[in-house]
Backbone as JSON Lines, residues from 0, in Angstrom:
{"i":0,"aa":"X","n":[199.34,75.97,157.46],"ca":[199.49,75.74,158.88],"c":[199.24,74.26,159.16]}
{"i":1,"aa":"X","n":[199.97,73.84,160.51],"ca":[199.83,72.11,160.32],"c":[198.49,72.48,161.31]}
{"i":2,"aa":"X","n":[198.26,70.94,161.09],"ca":[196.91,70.57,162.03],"c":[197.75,69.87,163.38]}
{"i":3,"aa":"X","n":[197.2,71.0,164.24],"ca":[197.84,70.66,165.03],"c":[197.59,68.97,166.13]}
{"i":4,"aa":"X","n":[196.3,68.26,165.9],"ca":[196.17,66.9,166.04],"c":[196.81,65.67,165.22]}
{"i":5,"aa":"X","n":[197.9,65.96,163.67],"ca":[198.97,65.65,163.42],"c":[200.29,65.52,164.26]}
{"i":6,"aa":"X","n":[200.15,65.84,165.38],"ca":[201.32,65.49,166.46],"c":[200.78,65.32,167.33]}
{"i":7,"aa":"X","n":[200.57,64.11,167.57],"ca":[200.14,63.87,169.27],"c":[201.11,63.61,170.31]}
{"i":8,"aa":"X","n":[200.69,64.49,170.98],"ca":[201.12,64.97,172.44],"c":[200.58,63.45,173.71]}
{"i":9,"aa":"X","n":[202.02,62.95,173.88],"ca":[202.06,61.52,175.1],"c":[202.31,62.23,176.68]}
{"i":10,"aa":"X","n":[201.42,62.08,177.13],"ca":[201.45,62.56,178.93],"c":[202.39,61.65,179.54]}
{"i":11,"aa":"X","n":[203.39,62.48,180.31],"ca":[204.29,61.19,180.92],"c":[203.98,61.46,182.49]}
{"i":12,"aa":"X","n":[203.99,60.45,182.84],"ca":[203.77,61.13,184.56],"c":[205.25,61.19,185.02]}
{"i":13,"aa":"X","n":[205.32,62.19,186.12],"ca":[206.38,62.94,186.28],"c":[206.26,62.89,188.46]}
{"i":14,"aa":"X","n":[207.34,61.98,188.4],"ca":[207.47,61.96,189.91],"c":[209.01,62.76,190.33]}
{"i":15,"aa":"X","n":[208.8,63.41,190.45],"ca":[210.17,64.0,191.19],"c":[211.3,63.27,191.96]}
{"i":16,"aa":"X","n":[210.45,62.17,192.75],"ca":[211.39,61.47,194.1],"c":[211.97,60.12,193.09]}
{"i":17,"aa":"X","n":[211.69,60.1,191.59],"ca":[212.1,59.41,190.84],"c":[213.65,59.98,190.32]}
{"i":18,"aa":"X","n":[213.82,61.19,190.65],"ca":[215.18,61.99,190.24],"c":[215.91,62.11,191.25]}
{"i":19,"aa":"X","n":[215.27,62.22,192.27],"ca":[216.47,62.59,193.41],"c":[217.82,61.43,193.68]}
{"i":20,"aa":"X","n":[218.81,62.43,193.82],"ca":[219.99,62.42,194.24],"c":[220.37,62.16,195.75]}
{"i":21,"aa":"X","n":[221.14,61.51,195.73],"ca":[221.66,61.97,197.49],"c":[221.87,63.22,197.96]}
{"i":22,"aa":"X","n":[221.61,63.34,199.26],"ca":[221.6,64.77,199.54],"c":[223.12,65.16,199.4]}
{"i":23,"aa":"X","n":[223.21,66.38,199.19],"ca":[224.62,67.15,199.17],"c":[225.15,67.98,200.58]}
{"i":24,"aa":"X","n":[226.1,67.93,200.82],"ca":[227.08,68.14,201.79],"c":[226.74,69.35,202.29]}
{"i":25,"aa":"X","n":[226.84,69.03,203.69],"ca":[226.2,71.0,204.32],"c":[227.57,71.62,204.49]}
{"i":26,"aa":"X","n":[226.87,72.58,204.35],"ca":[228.33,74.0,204.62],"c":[228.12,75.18,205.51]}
{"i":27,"aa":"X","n":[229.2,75.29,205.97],"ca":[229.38,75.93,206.79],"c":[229.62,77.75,206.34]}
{"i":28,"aa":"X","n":[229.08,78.83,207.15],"ca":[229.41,80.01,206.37],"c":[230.7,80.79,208.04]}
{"i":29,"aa":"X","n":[231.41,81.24,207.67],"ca":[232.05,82.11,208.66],"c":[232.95,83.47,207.8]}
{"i":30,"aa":"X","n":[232.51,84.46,208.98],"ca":[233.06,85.66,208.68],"c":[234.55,85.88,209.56]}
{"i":31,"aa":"X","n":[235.43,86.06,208.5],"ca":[236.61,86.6,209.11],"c":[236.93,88.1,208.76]}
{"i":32,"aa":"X","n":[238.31,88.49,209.5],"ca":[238.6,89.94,209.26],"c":[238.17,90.5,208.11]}
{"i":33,"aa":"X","n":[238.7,89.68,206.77],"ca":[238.25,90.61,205.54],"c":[237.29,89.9,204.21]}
{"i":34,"aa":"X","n":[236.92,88.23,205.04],"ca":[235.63,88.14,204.03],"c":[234.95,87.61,204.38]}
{"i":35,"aa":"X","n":[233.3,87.31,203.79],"ca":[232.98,86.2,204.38],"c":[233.38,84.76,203.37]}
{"i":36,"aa":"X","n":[233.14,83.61,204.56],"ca":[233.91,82.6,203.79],"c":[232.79,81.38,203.88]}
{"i":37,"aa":"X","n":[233.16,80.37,203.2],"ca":[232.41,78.85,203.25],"c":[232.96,77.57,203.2]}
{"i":38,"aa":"X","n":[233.04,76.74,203.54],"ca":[233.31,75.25,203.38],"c":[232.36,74.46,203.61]}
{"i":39,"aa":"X","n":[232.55,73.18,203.15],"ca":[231.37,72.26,203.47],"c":[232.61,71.72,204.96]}
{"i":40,"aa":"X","n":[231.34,71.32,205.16],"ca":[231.19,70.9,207.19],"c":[232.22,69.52,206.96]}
{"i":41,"aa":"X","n":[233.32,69.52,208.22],"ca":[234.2,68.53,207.9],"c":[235.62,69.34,207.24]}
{"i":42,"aa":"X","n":[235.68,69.85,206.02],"ca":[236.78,70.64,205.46],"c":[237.44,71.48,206.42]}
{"i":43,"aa":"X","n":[239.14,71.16,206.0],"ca":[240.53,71.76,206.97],"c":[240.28,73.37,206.54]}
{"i":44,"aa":"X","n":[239.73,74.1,205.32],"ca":[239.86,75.2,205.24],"c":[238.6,76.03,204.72]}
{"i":45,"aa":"X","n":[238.61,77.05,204.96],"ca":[237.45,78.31,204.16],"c":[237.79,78.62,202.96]}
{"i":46,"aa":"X","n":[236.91,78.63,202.17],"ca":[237.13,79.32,200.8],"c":[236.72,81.05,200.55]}
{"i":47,"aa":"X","n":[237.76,81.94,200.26],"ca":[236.54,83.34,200.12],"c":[235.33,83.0,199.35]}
{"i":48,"aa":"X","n":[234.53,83.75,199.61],"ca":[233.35,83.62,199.23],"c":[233.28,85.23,198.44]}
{"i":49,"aa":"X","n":[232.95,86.2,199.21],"ca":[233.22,87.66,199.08],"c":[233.53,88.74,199.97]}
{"i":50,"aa":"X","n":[234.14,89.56,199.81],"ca":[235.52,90.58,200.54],"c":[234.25,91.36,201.21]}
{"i":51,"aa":"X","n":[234.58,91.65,202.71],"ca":[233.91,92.58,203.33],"c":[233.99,94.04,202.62]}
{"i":52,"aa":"X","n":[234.82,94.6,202.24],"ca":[235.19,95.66,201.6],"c":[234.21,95.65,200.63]}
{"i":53,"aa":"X","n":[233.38,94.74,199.8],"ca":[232.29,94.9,198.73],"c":[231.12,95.28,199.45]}
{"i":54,"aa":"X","n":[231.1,94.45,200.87],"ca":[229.7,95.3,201.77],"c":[229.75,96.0,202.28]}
{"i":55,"aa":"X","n":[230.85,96.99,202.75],"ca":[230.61,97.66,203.9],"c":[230.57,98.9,203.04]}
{"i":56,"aa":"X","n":[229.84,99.97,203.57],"ca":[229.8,101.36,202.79],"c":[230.35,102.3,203.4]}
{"i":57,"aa":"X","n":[230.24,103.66,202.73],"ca":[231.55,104.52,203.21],"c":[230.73,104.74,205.31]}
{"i":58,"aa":"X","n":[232.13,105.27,205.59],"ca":[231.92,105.31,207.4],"c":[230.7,106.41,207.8]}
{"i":59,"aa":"X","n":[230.06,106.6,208.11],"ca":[229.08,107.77,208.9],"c":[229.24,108.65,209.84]}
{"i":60,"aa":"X","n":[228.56,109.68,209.47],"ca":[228.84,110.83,210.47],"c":[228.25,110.61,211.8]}
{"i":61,"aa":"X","n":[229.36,110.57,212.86],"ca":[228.81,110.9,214.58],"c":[228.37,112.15,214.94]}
{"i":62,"aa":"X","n":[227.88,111.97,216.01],"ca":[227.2,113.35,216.88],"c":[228.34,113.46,217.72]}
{"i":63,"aa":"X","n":[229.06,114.63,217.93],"ca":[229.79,115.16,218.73],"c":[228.99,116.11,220.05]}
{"i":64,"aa":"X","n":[227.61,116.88,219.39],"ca":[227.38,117.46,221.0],"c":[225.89,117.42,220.42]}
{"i":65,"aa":"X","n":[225.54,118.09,221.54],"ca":[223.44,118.45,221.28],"c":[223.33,119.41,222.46]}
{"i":66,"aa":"X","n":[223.26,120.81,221.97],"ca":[223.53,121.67,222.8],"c":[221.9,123.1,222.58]}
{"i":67,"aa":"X","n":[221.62,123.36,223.6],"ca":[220.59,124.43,223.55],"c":[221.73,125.57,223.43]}
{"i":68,"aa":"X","n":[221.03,126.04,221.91],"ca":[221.51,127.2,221.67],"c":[220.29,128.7,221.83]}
{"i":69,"aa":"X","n":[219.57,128.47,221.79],"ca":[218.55,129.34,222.1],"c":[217.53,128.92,223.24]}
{"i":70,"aa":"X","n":[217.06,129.88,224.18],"ca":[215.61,129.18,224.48],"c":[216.02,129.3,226.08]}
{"i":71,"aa":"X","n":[215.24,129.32,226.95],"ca":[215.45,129.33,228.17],"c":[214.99,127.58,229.1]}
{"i":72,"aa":"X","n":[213.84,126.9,228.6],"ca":[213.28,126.02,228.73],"c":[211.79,126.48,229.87]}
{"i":73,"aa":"X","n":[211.52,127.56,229.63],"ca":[210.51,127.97,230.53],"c":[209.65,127.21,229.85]}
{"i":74,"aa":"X","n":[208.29,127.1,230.63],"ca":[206.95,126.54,230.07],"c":[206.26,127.58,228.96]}
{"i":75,"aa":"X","n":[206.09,127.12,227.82],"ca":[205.04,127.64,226.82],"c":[206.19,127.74,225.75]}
{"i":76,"aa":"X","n":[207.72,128.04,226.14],"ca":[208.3,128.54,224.79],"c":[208.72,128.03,224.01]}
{"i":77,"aa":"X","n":[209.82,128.28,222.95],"ca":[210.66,127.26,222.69],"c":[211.86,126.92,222.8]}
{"i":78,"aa":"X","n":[212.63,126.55,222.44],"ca":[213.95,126.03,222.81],"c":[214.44,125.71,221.08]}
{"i":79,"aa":"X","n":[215.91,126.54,221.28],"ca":[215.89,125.6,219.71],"c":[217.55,124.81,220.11]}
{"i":80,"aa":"X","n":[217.35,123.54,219.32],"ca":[218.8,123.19,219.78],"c":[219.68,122.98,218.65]}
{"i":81,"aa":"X","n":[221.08,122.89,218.62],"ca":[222.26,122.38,217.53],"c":[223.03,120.9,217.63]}
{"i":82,"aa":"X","n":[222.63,120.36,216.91],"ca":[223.44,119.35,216.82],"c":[224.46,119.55,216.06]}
{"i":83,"aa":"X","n":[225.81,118.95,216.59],"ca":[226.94,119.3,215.99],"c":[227.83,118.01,215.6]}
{"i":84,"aa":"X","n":[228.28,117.82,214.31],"ca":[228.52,116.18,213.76],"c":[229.81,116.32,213.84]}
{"i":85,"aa":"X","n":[230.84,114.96,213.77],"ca":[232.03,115.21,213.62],"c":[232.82,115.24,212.28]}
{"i":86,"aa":"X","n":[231.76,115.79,211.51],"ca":[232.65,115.99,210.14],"c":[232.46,117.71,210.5]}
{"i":87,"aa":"X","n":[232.22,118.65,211.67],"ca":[231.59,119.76,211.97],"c":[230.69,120.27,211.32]}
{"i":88,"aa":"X","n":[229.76,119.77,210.51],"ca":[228.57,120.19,209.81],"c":[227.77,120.15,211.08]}
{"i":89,"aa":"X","n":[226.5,120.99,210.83],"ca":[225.33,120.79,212.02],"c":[224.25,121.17,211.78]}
{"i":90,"aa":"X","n":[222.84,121.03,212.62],"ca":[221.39,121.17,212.06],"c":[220.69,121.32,213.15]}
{"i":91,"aa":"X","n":[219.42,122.17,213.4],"ca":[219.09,122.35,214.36],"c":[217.78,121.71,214.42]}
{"i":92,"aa":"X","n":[216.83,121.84,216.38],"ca":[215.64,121.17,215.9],"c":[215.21,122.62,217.16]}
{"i":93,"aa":"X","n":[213.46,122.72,216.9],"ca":[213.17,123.38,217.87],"c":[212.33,122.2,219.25]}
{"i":94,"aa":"X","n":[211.97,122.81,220.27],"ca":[211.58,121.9,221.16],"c":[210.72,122.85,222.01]}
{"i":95,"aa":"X","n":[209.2,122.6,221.79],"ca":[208.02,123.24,222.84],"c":[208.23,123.19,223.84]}
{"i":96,"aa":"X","n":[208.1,123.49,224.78],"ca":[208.2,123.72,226.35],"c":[207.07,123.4,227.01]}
{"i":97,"aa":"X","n":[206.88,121.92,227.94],"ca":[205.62,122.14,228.72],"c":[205.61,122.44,229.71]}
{"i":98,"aa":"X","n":[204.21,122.54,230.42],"ca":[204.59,123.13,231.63],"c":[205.36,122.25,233.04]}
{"i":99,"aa":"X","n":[205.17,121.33,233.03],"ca":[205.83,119.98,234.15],"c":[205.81,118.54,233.8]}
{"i":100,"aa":"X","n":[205.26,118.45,232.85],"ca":[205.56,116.72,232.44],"c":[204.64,116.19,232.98]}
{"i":101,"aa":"X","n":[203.6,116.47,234.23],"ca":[202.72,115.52,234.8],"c":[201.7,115.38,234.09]}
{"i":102,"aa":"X","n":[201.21,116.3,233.22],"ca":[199.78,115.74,232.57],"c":[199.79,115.99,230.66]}
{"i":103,"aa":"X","n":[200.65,115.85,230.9],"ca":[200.99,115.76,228.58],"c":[200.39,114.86,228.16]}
{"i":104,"aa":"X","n":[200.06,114.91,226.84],"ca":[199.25,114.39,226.19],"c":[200.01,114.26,224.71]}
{"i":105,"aa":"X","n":[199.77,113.07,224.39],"ca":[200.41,112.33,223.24],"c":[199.45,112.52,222.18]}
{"i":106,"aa":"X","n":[199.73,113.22,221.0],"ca":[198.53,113.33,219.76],"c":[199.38,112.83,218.88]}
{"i":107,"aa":"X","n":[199.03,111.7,218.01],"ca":[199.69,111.53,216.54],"c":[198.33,112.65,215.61]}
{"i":108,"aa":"X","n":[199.33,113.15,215.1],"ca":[198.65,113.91,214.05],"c":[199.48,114.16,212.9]}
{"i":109,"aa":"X","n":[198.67,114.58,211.19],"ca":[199.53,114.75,210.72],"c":[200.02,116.07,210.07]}
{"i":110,"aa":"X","n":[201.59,116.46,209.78],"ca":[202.02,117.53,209.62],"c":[200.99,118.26,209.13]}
{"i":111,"aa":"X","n":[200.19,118.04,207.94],"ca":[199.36,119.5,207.71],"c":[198.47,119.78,208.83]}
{"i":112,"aa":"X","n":[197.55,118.85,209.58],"ca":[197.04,119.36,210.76],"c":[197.89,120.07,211.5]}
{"i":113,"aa":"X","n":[198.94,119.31,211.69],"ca":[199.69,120.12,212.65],"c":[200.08,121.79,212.67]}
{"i":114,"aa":"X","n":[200.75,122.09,210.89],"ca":[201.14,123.01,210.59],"c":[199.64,124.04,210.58]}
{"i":115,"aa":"X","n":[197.87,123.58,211.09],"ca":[197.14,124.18,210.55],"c":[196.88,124.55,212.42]}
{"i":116,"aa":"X","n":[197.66,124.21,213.19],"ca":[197.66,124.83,214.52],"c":[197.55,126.17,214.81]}
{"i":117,"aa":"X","n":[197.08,126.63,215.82],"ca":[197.59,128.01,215.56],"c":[197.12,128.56,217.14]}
{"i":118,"aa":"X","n":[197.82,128.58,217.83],"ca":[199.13,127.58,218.08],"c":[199.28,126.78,218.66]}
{"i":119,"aa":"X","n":[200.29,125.51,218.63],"ca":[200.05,123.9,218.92],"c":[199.44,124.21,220.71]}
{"i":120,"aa":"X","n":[199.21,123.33,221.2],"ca":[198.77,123.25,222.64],"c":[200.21,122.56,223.81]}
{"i":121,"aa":"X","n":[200.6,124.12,224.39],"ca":[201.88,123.43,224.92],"c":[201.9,121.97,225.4]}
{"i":122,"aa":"X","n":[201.07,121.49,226.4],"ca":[200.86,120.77,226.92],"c":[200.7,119.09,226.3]}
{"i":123,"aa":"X","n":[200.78,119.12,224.85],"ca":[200.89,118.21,224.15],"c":[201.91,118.19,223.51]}
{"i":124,"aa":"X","n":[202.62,116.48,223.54],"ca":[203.04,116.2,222.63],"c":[202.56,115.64,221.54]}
{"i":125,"aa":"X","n":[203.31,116.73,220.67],"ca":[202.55,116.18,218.75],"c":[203.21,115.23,218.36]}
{"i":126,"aa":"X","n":[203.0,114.05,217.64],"ca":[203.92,113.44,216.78],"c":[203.4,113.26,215.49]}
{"i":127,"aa":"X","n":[204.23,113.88,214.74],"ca":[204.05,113.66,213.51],"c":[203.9,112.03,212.53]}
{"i":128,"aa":"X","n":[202.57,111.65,212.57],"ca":[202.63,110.56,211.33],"c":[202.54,110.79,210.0]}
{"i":129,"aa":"X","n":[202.53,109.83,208.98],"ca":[202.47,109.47,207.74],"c":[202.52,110.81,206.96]}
């Protein structure tokens, strides 16, 4: 093995603003119909850069209705409703009933408390955290 004090190691000092360059040309970014594009600032034209078609992902399903399919909306019960998408798939949610809206009460709690109700307190709204 060598000794490694057989090669001595010279410290160079190292200034950075000793390298610099002129600054380089700003550019401009713009999105058209099908890409986004760039030029530096000053330039007659855009260059593609990359095709919107690489970002955009497939289209998403809309809500077509939100309809009470069960439930009367009396105080204490429930209500269950359907949402209906426009690929016609659909999913429902249920919805407690309070008694007038004037004195509800907001609880974050979480689902296992919640689910350890028995039974929730109309008069509150639960929201489920973490």
């Amino acid at each position: 093995m060598a000794d490694i004090n057989a090669f001595p190691i010279k410290t160079i000092p190292f200034n950075p603003a000793d390298f610099a360059g002129d600054d380089g040309k700003e550019v401009e970014l713009y999105v058209s119909p099908t890409h986004i594009q760039w030029r530096y600032v000053g330039d007659a034209s855009y260059i593609d850069l990359v095709p919107l078609s690489d970002l955009t992902g497939p289209t998403g399903v809309g809500i077509t209705s939100v309809v009470r399919t069960s439930g009367t909306g009396a105080a204490g019960t429930t209500d269950t409703y359907t949402i209906t998408f426009d690929d016609a798939s659909t999913t429902t949610f249920d919805v407690l009933n309070g008694a007038d809206g004037t004195d509800a009460v907001w609880t974050e709690i979480t689902q296992a408390d919640y689910d350890a109700l028995s039974p929730p307190d109309a008069s509150t709204l639960y929201v489920i955290v973490g």
